[in-house]
C-alpha positions, 0 to 999 in steps of 0.5 A: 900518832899525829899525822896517822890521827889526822889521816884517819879523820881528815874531810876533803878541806882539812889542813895540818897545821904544825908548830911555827917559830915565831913571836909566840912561840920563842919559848920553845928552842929545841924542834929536833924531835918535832914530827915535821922533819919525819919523812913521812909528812911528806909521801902522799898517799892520795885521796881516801878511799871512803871514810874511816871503819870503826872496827873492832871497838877503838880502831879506826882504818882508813884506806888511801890508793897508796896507804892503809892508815889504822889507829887504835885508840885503845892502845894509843898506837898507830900503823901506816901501810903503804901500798903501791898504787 
């Protein structure tokens, strides 16, 4: 949910920022099911296309050259479609 979140809501100078191992983070030992090591935080699916629509109530699209980013806040669930540019 997060990456599709951030796809949808991103403006041109954001930045994800992910879990770093270090010093203040020592308590946490297991990464396994952390979402960097998904294959899609690394497609690029270029520049959006225009802001999120609002449609219906809840759900947020965003389209990308190589993406359609929905997210349904409602029912916590997203869907990323991807395209060929």
């Amino acid at each position: 949910m997060g990456i599709a979140a951030f796809l949808a809501t991103r403006s041109e100078d954001s930045t994800l920022v992910t879990r770093v191992r270090g010093a203040y983070d020592t308590s946490i030992d297991d990464f396994s099911d952390f979402e960097a090591h998904m294959p899609l935080f690394h497609d690029d699916f270029g520049t959006p296309a225009g802001d999120a629509v609002e449609a219906p109530d809840g759900v947020f699209t965003r389209t990308y050259p190589r993406a359609t980013v929905t997210v349904d806040c409602g029912n916590y669930t997203y869907a990323i479609a991807k395209t060929r540019a």
